[in-house]
N, C-alpha and C positions, 0 to 999 in steps of 0.2 A: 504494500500500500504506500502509495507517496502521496505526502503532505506538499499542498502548495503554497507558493511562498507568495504573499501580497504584499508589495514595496510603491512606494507611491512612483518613483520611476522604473524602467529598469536598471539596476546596479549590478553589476558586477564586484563578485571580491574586491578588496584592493593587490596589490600584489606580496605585502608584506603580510604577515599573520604571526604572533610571537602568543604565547601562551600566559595564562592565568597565572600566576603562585599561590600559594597556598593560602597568603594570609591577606590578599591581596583584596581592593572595595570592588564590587562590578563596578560601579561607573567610573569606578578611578582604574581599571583593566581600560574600561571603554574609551577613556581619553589619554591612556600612552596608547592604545593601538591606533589610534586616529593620530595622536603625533607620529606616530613610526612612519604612517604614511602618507602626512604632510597634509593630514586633511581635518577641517575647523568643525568643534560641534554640532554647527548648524546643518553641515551637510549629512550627516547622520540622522538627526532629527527630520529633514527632508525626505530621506531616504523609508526611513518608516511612517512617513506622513502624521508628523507629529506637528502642530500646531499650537501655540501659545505657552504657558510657559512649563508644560507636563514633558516629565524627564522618561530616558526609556526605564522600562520596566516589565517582569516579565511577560504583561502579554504580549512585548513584542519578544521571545524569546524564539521561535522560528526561523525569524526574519533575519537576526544577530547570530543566531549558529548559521543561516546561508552564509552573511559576510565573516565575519570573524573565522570559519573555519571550527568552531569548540561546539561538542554536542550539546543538543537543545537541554538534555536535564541539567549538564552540567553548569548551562550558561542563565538557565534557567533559576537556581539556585542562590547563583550570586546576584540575583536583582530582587529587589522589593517585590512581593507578592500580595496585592488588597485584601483582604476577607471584609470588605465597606468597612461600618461602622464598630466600635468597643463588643458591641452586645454580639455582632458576628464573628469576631474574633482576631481582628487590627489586621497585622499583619505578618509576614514570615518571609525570613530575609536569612541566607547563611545556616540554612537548618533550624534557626531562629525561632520561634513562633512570639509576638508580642499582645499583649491584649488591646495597647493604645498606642499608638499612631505616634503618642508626642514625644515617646521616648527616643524615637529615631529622627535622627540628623539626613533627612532624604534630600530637601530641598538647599539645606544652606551648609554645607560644609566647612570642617576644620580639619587644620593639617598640623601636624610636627615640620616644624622647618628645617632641623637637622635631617629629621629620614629623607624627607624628599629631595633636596640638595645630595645626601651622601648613598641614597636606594634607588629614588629614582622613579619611584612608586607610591600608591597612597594604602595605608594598613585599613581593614573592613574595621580593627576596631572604632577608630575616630569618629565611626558613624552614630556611635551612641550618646546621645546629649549627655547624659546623669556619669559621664566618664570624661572630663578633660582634661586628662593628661595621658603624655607617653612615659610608656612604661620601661622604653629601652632608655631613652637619651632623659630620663627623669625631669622631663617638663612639662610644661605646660602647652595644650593645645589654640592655635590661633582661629579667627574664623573672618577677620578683616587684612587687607591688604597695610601693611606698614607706611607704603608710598603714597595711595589715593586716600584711603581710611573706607572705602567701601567697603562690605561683604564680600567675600570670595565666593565663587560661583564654578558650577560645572563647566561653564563654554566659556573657560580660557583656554589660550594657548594650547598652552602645554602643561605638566604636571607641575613644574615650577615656577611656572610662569601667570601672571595676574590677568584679569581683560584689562588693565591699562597698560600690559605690555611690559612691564619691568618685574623682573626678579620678583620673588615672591620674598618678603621680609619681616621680620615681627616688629613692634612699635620699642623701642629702646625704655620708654615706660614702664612696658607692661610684661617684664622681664623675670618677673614673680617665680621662685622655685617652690613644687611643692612639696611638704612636709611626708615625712617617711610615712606615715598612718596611711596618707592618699594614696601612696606608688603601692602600699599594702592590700589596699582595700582592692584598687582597682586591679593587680593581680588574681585575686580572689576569686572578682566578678566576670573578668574576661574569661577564665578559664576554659568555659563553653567553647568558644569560638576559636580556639587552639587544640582541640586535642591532637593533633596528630604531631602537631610542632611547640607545644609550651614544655618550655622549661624549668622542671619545678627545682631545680638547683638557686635560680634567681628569685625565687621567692622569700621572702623576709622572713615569714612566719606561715606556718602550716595554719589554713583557714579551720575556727572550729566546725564541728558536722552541722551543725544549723546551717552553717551558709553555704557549704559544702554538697549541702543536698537541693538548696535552691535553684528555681531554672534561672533564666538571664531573665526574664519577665518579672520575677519575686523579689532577685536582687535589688532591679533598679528603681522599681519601686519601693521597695524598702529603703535605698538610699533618699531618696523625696522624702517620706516619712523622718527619717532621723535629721535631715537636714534642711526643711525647706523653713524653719521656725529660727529668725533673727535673736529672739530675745522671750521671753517665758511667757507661757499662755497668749501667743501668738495667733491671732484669726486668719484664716488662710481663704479667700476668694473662690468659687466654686469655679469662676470662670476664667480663672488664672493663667494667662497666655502661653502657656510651656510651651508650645512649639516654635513662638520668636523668641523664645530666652536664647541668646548670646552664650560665647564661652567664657566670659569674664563671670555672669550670672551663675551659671552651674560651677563654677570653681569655686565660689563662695558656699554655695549649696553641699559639694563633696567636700571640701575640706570639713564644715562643720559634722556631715554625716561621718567621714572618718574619725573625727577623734571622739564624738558620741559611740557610734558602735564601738572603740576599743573600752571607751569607758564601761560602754555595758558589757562587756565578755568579761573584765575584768570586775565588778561589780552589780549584777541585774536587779539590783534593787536599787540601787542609788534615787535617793529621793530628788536632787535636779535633772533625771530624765523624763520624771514624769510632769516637768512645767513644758520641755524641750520639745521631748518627740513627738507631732501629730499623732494625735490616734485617729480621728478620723479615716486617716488612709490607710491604716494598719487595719479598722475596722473594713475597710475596701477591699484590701488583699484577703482578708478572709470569708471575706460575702462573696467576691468574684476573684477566684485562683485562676491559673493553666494547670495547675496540676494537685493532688491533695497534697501533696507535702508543703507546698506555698502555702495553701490554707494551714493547715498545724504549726506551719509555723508562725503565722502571724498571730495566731491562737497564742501560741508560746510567749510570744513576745507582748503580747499583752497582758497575758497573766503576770508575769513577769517585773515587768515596768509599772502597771498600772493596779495588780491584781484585783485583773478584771476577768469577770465568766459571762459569757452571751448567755444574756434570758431566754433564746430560744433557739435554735437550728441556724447557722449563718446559708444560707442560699435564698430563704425566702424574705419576700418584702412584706413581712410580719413581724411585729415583738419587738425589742430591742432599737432595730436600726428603724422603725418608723419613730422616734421617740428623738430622735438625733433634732439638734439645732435646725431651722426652718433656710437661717443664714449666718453662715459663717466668719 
């Protein structure tokens, strides 16, 4: 049986074709293989007759294993996958599966300035907002051009290169190292999206089994939970913009979830977690998990921090969570 390929012209391969790595972003494969073969964004996006500002993704993954030369599941994998909305299940990206949409960095990218100057490539982890930092070169991730101060965007150049043309560079500013707890945590949390290649020699501290047995979806929202709260008994907006938070934004957010979570392994009682950590969201990840073990653990973690028991069954919209705040 052959599958027919629909391209808004006819394209032809290009003539160069260089392969995926392992640890590599699909759309950052898809833009060194379009630099290898001297050809801009836009023409891509032409080529699959994409129009306005929606990036490829797997339903075009057909179309990208004809040019690209890489098998459809495999090319298919490294792109964003829809399931619509939260309630049908976000999305699945890298074997990934996520419940919400906002955790992933799809549209506005961040890079490490060292790897991509010295790799050459863009890593799939930087895609996750609730993570900015690299974990090789111990910094922090950028998501603005140094030169223009715009956002950094898909349809530049090249891999290091800016849409204003010049070198890719970070703001001398904003030059911030982070603290060992972060390059910990976020070890921790990445581990999913390496197995074939993570190296636990470089890890600082063996994760305990709570977070060990968390998927990538439980993680990082659990990292929101310990972290999205300034200052004690914090009210948090229902309609709170995460998907234009910046990387300056969520580096604030992890560094405070990194050194709460160590505080709590080291102490789960500690009575300043329970001004700190949201429960609300913890009360989230246990109403709506990917898997049961998310849910027992937020379970956990709330007995724990807050000791607190749900008055009735977390899945339904009965009891307990109809009692919640009206606004937050």
């Amino acid at each position: 049986m052959t599958v027919s390929i629909h391209l808004q012209s006819e394209l032809n391969p290009p003539p160069i074709q260089i392969e995926c790595l392992d640890d590599e972003s699909g759309l950052g494969y898809l833009l060194r293989w379009l630099g290898a073969n001297h050809l801009p964004f836009r023409w891509l996006k032409g080529g699959l007759g994409i129009k306005g500002p929606r990036l490829p993704d797997a339903r075009d993954a057909i179309a990208l294993s004809h040019l690209t030369g890489m098998g459809h599941k495999q090319i298919k994998r490294i792109l964003m996958e829809s399931f619509g909305n939260a309630q049908e299940g976000g999305i699945m990206v890298y074997g990934q599966q996520l419940l919400f949409k906002d955790l992933y960095r799809f549209r506005s990218p961040q890079v490490c300035i060292s790897c991509i100057h010295q790799k050459g490539y863009i890593s799939r982890s930087w895609e996750f907002g609730p993570i900015p930092v690299c974990i090789e070169h111990g910094t922090y991730l950028i998501d603005r051009c140094g030169h223009c101060k715009k956002s950094i965007g898909w349809d530049r150049p090249a891999i290091d290169v800016c849409q204003c043309k010049r070198i890719l560079s970070g703001d001398p500013k904003d030059m911030e190292q982070p603290i060992a707890q972060e390059l910990t945590l976020a070890q921790w949390v990445l581990k999913p999206l390496f197995q074939s290649t993570f190296d636990d020699s470089r890890t600082y501290l063996k994760p305990p089994a709570w977070i060990n047995s968390l998927s990538l979806d439980g993680a990082l929202r659990i990292i929101k939970a310990f972290g999205i709260c300034e200052q004690p008994h914090q009210a948090i907006s229902s309609s709170f913009p995460w998907g234009r938070c910046a990387s300056t934004y969520w580096r604030d957010i992890f560094k405070r979830a990194s050194i709460r979570i160590e505080q709590f392994i080291n102490d789960p009682a500690s009575p300043e977690l329970q001004t700190l950590v949201y429960r609300p969201f913890l009360e989230g990840l246990a109403a709506k998990s990917l898997t049961a073990t998310d849910k027992d653990i937020a379970l956990y973690l709330l007995r724990e921090i807050f000791n607190y028991k749900p008055l009735t069954r977390f899945g339904s919209g009965k009891g307990h969570l109809s009692q919640r705040r009206l606004f937050d």
